[in-house]
N, C-alpha and C positions, 0 to 999 in steps of 0.2 A: 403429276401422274403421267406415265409415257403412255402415248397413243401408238397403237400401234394400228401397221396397217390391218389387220383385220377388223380392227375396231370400224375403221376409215368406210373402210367394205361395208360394212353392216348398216352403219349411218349411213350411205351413199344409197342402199337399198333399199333403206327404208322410207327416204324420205321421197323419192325417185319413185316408189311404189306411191306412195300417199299424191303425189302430183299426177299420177299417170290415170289412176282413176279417179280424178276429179274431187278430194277431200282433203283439206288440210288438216294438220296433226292434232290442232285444238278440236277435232269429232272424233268420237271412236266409231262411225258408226261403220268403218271399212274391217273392225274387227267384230263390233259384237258388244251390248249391253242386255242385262235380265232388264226385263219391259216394268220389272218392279218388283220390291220387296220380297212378297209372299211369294215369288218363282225363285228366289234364289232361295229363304230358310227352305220351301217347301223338296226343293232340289235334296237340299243338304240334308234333311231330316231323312228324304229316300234314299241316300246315299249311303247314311252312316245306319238308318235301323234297314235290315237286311235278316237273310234266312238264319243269321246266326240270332237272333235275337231271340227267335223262337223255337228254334231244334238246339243251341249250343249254351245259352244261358239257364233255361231251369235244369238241364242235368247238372251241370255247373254246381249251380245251389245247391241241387239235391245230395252231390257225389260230396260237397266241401263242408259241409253242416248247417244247411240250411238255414232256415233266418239269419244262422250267427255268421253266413257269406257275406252279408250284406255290409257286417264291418268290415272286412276288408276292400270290400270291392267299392265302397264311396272312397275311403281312403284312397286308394289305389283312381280311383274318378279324379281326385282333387292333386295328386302328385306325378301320375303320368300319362292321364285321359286328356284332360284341360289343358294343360301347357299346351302339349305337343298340336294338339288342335290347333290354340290361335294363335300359335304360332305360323302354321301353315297357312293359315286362312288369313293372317295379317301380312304376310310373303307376297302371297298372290293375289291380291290387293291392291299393294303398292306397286308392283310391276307389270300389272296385266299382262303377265305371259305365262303361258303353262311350264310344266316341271323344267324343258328341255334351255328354256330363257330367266327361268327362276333364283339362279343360281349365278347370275353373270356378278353378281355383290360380293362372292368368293370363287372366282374361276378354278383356283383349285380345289373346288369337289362341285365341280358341271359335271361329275359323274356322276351323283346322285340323282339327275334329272333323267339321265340315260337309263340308272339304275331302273328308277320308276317306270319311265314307261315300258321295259322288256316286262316287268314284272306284270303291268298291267296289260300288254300282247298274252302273257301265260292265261291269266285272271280270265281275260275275255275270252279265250277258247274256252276254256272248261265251263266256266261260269255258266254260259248259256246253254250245254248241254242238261245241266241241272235245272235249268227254265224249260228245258225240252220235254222232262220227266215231269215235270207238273203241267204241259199241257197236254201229254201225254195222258193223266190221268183224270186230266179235269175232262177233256174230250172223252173218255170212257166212262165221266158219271151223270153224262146223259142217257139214261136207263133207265127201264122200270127197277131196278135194281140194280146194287153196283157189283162188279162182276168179279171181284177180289171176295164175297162172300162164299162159302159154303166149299166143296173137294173134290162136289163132279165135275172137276173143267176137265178138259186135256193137259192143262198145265199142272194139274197137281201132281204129288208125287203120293206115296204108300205111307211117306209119313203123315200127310196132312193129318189135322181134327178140328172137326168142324168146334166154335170157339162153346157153344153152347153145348156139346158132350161131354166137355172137361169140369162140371162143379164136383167137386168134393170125388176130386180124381190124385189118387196118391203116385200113380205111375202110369205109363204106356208100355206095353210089353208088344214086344214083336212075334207075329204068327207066322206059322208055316201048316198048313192045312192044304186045298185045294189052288188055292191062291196067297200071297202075301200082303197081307195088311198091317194094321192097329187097332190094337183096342186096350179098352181102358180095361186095367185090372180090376178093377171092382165092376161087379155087374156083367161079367162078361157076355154071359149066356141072355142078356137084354139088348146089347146091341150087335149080334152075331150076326143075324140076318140081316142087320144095314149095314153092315162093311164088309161081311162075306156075303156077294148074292148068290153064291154057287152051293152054298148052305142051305139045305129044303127048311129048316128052321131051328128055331134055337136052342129047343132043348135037344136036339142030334146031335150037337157040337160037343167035337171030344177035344175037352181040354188039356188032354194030357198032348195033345199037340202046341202047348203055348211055350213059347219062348221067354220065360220069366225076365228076362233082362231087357232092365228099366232106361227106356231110349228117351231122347227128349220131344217135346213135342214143336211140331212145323205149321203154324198158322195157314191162313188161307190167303194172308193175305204176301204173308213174307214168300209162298208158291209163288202167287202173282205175282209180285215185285223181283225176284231172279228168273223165273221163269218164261213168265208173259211178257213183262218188261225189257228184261234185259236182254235174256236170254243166256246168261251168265258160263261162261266156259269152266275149265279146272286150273284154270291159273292164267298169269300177265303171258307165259309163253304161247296162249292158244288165242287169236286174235277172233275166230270162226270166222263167221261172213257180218257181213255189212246188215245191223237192220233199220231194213229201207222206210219200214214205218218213222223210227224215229231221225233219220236221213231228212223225209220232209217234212218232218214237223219241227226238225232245227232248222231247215228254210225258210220256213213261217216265222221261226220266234229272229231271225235275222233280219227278216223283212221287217217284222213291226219294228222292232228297233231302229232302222235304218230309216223309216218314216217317220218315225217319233222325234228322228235327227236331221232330216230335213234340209231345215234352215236353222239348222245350230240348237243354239238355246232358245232363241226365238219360237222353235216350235216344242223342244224338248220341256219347256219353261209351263208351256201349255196344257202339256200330257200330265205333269206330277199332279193338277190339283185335282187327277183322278186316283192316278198309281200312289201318290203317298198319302191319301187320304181314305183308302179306301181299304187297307189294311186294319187300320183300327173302327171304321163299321163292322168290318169279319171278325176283329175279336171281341167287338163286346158281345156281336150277337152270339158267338159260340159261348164267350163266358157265361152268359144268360142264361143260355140252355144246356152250358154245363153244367153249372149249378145246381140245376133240378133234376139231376140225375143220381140213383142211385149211388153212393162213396165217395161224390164228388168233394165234403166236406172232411173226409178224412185224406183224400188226397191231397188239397189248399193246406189241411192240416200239417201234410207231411214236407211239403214244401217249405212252410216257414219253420217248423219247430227248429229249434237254434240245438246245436249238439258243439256245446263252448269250446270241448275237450278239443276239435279240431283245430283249433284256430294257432295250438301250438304248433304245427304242424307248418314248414316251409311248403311245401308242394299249395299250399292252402291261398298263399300272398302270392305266389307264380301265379296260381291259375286265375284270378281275380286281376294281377294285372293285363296278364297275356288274354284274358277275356275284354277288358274294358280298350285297351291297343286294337285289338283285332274289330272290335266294334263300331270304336269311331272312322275306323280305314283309315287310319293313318301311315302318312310313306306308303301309298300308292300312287301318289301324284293326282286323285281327285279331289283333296280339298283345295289344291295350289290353281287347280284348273276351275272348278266352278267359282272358288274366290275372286281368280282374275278380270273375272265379266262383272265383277262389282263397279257400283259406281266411287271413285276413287275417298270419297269423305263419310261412304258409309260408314255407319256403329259396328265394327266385327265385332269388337267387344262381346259386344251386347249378342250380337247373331251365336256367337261359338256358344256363351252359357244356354241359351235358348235351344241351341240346337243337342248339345252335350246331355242336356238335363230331360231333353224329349227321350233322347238315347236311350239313359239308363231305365225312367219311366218305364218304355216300353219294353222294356227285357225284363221286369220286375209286371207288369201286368199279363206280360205274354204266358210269363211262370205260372202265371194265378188261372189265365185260361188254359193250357195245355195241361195241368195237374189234375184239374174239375176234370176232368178227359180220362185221366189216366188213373183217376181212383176209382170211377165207375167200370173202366175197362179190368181193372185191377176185382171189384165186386162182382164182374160178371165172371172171372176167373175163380173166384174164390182161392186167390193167391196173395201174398203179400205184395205192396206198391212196390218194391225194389225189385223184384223181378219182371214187372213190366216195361220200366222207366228205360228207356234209351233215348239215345243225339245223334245229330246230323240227321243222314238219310233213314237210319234205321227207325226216329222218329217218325220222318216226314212222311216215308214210304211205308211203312210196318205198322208198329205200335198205334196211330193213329188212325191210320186208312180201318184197322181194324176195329177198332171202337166207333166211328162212324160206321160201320154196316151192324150194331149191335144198337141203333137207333133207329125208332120209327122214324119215314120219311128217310132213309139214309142217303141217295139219293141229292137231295136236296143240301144237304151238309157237306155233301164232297165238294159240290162245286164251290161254293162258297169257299172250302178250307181250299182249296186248289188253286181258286180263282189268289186267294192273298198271295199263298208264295209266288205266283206270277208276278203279280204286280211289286210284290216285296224284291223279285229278281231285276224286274225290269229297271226300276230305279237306279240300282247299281249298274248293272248293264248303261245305261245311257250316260251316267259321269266316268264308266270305263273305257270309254267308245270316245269320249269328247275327249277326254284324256290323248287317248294316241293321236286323236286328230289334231286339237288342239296343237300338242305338241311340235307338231310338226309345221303345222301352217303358220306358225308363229317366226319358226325356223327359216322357211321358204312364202314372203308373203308371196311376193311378183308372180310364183309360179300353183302355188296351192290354193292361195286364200281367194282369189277370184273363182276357182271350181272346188271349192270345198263340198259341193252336193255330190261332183263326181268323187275327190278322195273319200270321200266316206264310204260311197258304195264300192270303191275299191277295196277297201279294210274290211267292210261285212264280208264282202267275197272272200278274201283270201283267210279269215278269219274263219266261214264258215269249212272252207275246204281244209284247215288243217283240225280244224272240228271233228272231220268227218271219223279219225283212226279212234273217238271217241264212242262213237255210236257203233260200233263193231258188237259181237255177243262177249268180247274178252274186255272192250272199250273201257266199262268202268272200274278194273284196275290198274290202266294208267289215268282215270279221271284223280281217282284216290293218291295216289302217286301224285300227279302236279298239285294238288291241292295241300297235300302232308309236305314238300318240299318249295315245290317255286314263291308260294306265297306265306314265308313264315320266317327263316334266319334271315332272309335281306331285308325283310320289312324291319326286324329289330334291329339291325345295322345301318341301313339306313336314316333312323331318326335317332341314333344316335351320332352319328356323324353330324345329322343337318344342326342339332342345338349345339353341338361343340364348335361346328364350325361360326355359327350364325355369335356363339357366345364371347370365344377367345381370337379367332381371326376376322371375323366381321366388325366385330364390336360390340358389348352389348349395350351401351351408351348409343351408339349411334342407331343399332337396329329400335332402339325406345324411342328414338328423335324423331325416325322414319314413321313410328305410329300416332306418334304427336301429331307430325304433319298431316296424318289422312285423319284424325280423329277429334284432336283438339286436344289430348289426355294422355300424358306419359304414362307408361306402364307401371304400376308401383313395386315395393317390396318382394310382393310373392310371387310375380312374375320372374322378376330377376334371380329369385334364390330356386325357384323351378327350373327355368332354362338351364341356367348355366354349373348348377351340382344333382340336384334333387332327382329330378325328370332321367338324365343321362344315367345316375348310378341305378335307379331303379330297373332300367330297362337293360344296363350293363349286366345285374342279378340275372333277370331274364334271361338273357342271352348266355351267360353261363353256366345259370343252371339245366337250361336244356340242351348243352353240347355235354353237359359231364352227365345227365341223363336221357342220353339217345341209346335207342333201342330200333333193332331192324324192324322195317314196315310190315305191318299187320294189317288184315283185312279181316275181323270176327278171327276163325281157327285159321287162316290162309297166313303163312308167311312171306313173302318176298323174298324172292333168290337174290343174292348178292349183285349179279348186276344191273336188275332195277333198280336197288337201293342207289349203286353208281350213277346210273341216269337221274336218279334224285335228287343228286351231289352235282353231280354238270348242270343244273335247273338251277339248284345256289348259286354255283358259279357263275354261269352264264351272265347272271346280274351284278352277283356283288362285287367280280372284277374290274367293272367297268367304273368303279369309284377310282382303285389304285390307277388302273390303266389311263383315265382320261387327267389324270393330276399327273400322270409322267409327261402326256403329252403337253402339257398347260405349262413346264416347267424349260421345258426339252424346246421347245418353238419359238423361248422368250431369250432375247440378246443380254451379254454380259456374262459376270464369274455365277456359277452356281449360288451363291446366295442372294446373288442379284436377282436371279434367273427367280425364284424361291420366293424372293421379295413380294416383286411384280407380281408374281401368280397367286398372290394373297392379296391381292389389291382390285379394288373393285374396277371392272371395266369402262369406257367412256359412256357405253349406251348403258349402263346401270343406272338408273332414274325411272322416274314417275313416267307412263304411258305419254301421255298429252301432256301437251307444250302448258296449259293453263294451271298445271296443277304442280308445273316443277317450280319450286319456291326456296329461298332458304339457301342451301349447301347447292342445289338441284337447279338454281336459276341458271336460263343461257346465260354465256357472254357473248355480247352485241359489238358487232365492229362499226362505227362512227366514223365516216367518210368526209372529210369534208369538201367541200366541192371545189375547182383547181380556180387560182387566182394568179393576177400575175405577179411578178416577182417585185413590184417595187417593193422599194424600203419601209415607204408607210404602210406598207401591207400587214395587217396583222397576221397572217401565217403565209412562212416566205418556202414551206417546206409543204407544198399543196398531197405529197404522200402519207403527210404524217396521220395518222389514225391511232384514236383513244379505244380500249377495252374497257369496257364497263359491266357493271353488274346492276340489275336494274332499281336490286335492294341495297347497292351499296351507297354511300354521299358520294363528293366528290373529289375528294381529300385522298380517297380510296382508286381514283383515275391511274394509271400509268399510260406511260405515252411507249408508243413503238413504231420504226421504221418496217 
C-alpha cells in the first residue's frame, strides 16, 4: 500500500498528540468512552425515536391504509431500516472516529463524511428552533387555563369558532351586519348576541344580512399557533421583524444543550436516562387518559383498520420506506458518532436490533396514543376522524394542542404533552451537536480536542445566530424550506453511496472480517445480500421516485415562488457535491497515470485501523522494528551487519521474518 505523506502527517499527529498530553494510545481516555452500556442504547434510542415518531408516523398509517401499513413498513424495517443501521453503527465502532475519519477505509468518498456533517450544521439550526416552539408552549401552559382556548384573544381573527359551537354545524357563513364575524348556519339567531356584541339581541337580527357562503372553519388554537406563535407573515418574501420572545427562548434551548454537552458524552450519557425515558411515561400516561375519553375507541379503531386495496399502490412502499430511513437517522453522521465512543468488542449486533425494534415499537404506540386523542377530538367536533387528522407541526401545534383544552385539567396535559417533544427534541439535538463536534476534533486533535468545552460553545453560538433568520414572523417558511430540502435527497444518496462503496470498493469480505474482529461473529447471509444489492436498490426506488414526483414547495394553500424552491436546490447541493468534489480531489493529490491515481484512492489509508493500539490484531497488527544492538565486527560474531533489522508481525512465526538494510 503507498504511504503517503499525508498519511505520515496524520500518524505524526496523532501519536505526538497522544505523548504530549500524557496518555498512551492503548487508553482512549484522551478521546472519550460511554461510562456504560445503558448511556450508549439509551443515547441511540433518543436519537433515532424523535418528533417524527409521533407527528409523522400515525398519519403515515392513517394516509397508506392503516393496519395494512404496517406490512409494508416491517418489510421495509427488515430490507432497508436494519442494514443501513448496523452498518453504520458497526463503521463507527471499529474506527472511533466520527463521519469526517469514517471513511478513511475508502478515501474516495471521504465525501460522504463532509456530506454528513453540512447536512447535520442544516439539521441543527432548524431542529432547535422547533424545540423553541415546544418550550415556547410548554412555558404558556402554566395557567389557570391554557391560552390557545376560546376567540377572545387579540390574536384571534373573525374567523375563529370556539371548538364547542361547532356540534351538528353543517357550515359557517360570513356576516356583514354592524360588525364582521361567524356564525354557524343553523341556530343563527342563538348565537347572535355572542358573536355580534353590537347586537341588542337575537331575535333583532336581520338575517337577510348573512352572507350564505360556506367559509371554512379556524380553530382557536391554529389563531394561536400563526398568530401568537408565530406571527406568521404572507409569504417567504416578507421576513417582518425578529420575535424576540422566541429569540430567548432559543438561547435557553442552546444553552441547556450546550450543558447537557459539557463534557461530551460523559455528561450527555447522563442527561438521556431522563430525556429518553421520559417520553414513554408521557405516552402512556396520555394513552391512559386517552382512552377514557369520549371516541377514543373509534379513533385506535380508525388507525388500525387495514384498507388492503392500498397496498397496490407504489406511493404506499415509498412512504413506509422513506418513513422507517428517516426514523432511524440514518446518513446523518449520528449513528457513526455515538457508535465511535463504543467500547471497541461491544455486541452492535445485538445494540442495532434493540435499538431498531424500540424505534418501530414506538411509532406504532405513539399511533395508539395520538388517535385515542384525535377520535375524541374528532367526537367533540361531531366530524369524521379524517378531517381532524394531520402531521408534523400541524399535529403538534393545532390538532392536538386543541383537544387538550377540550379536557378537564387541560392545563396539566399540556405540559406533560409539551414537556415530551422537548425531551424527544433534545435527544436528537445532543448526537447532532456531538456530531459536528465530534467531527472535527477528531480531525484536529492537538488543537480542538483539549478545548472541546470551548468548541462546542463555539458551534452553539454560531448555530444559534444563524438560527436567528428563523425566529423572524416570516422564519418558519424557510424553517419548512430547510427541512423539505436540506435533510431529504442527500440523506438518500448518501447511504447509498456508503453500502456501494463499503460493498464493491471496500470489500464486503473484508468489511465482515472487520466485524468479526470487534465481535467474535461474521456477518451472515442476510447481511451480505442487504448491503450490497437489497438495501441500495430499495433506497435507489426512493430516490427516484421522488425526483420523478417532485412538486414545488407547499405550505397548507401557500406555494413557493421559484426561487425558494432554488434555494432548496442549493441546500441539496451544498451537501451532495461534496461526495463528487472531495473523490476529484482524493484522485487529483495522488502520484502516477490516472488509474493509478484511481487505484490508490480506492485503497484504504495507513491510519485506517482499530483506534487503540490493543485492539489492532489480525490484518491491523503494527509491524515492529527489531534492533539489534551494535557488536563488533569479528568473524565469530554472529551478526557482522550490526544495521541489519528484522520486521515482524507479532501474530506472524518466524518463517514469515524478512530481513532489511
Amino acid at each position: 500500500m503507498t504511504k503517503t505523506k499525508m498519511d505520515t502527517d496524520e500518524l505524526a499527529i496523532e501519536e505526538g498528540y497522544a505523548k504530549k498530553i500524557g496518555k498512551s494510545q492503548d487508553s482512549d481516555e484522551d478521546r472519550g468512552n460511554w461510562t456504560n452500556k445503558a448511556e450508549f442504547l439509551l443515547s441511540m434510542i433518543g436519537y433515532a425515536v424523535g418528533l417524527g415518531n409521533v407527528w409523522r408516523f400515525p398519519y403515515l398509517a392513517f394516509q397508506n391504509g392503516g393496519g395494512a401499513f404496517l406490512i409494508p413498513y416491517l418489510i421495509m424495517l427488515c430490507v432497508a431500516g436494519l442494514p443501513i443501521f448496523f452498518l453504520e453503527v458497526s463503521l463507527g465502532q471499529f474506527c472511533s472516529q466520527g463521519p469526517l475519519g469514517a471513511f478513511r477505509g475508502v478515501p474516495i468518498v471521504k465525501g460522504l463524511g463532509f456530506a454528513m456533517v453540512v447536512i447535520s450544521v442544516y439539521v441543527g439550526i432548524y431542529y432547535n428552533v422547533v424545540i423553541t416552539y415546544t418550550l415556547f408552549y410548554l412555558f404558556s401552559s402554566f395557567t389557570a387555563d391554557v391560552p390557545w382556548r376560546g376567540c377572545g384573544n387579540p390574536w384571534n381573527t373573525n374567523e375563529c369558532v370556539d371548538s364547542h359551537l361547532t356540534a351538528n354545524v353543517t357550515c359557517l357563513t360570513n356576516i356583514t351586519a354592524n360588525s364582521t364575524g361567524l356564525f354557524l348556519e343553523n341556530n343563527l339567531t342563538d348565537f347572535a348576541s355572542t358573536i355580534l356584541p353590537n347586537v341588542s339581541s337575537a331575535a333583532g337580527f336581520n338575517q337577510s344580512l348573512v352572507n350564505t357562503t360556506c367559509l371554512d372553519r379556524v380553530s382557536p388554537s391554529e389563531n394561536y399557533w400563526k398568530n401568537r406563535v408565530l406571527g406568521l407573515t404572507d409569504g417567504i418574501h416578507n421576513l417582518g421583524s425578529v420575535r424576540l420572545e422566541l429569540v430567548l427562548i432559543l438561547m435557553l434551548a442552546w444553552a441547556i444543550i450546550y450543558l447537557c454537552l459539557l463534557k461530551g458524552v460523559k455528561s450527555s450519557g447522563k442527561a438521556v436516562y431522563f430525556t429518553a425515558t421520559f417520553p414513554y411515561v408521557v405516552l402512556t400516561i396520555l394513552l391512559v387518559r386517552g382512552l377514557t375519553l369520549d371516541g377514543a375507541f373509534d379513533g385506535v379503531v380508525y388507525f388500525f383498520k387495514p384498507r388492503w386495496e392500498l397496498l397496490k399502490e407504489s406511493k404506499v412502499w415509498k412512504d413506509a420506506a422513506t418513513q422507517i430511513f428517516y426514523s432511524l437517522s440514518a446518513s446523518w453522521g449520528g449513528l457513526i458518532t455515538l457508535s465511535s465512543y463504543n467500547k471497541f468488542n461491544n455486541n452492535c449486533y445485538r445494540d442495532s436490533l434493540i435499538v431498531v425494534l424500540t424505534n418501530s415499537f414506538t411509532s406504532i404506540y405513539a399511533g395508539v396514543a395520538v388517535f385515542s386523542v384525535i377520535g375524541f377530538m374528532a367526537n367533540v367536533l361531531k366530524t369524521d376522524i379524517s378531517k381532524v387528522v394531520a402531521d408534523g407541526p400541524g399535529l403538534a401545534f393545532v390538532v392536538y394542542p386543541e383537544a387538550l383544552s377540550q379536557m378537564p385539567i387541560s392545563p396539566l396535559w399540556a405540559v406533560l404533552f409539551f414537556l415530551m417533544l422537548f425531551t424527544l427534541g433534545l435527544d436528537t439535538m445532543f448526537a447532532t451537536l456531538e456530531t459536528i463536534v465530534t467531527s472535527f476534533t477528531d480531525v484536529f486533535p492537538t488543537t480542538l480536542r483539549r478545548h472541546k468545552a470551548l468548541f462546542t460553545l463555539a458551534v452553539c453560538v454560531v448555530l444559534f445566530l444563524l438560527g436567528i433568520p428563523l425566529v423572524t414572523q416570516g422564519g418558519f417558511y424557510y424553517l419548512h424550506l430547510m427541512d423539505s430540502y436540506a435533510a431529504s435527497y442527500t440523506l438518500i444518496l448518501c447511504a447509498i453511496v456508503e453500502m456501494l462503496a463499503i460493498s464493491y470498493i471496500y470489500g464486503l469480505d473484508r468489511f465482515c472480517d472487520d466485524i468479526k474482529l470487534m465481535t467474535g461473529k461474521a456477518p451472515g447471509l442476510y447481511w451480505r445480500i442487504t448491503w450490497s444489492f437489497v438495501s441500495p436498490a430499495v433506497l435507489l426506488f426512493i430516490f427516484i421516485y421522488s425526483l420523478a414526483n417532485y412538486k414545488p414547495l407547499k405550505l397548507n394553500d401557500y406555494a413557493f415562488p421559484p426561487w425558494a424552491n432554488a434555494i432548496g436546490w442549493l441546500t441539496v447541493a451544498s451537501s451532495a457535491l461534496l461526495i463528487p468534489a472531495v473523490a476529484i480531489f482524493q484522485v487529483a493529490s495522488r502520484d502516477g497515470s490516472f488509474f493509478e491515481r484511481l487505484k490508490s484512492a480506492c485503497k484504504p489509508e495507513r491510519k485506517w485501523r482499530p483506534y487503540l493500539k490493543q485492539d489492532r490484531t489480525g490484518r491491523y497488527a503494527p509491524k515492529t522494528d527489531i534492533f539489534f544492538p551494535p557488536v563488533d565486527n569479528r568473524s565469530d560474531s554472529p551478526i557482522c551487519d550490526s544495521k541489519a533489522r528484522l520486521f515482524y508481525s507479532p501474530d506472524s512465526s518466524m518463517s514469515s521474518m524478512t530481513s532489511a538494510t
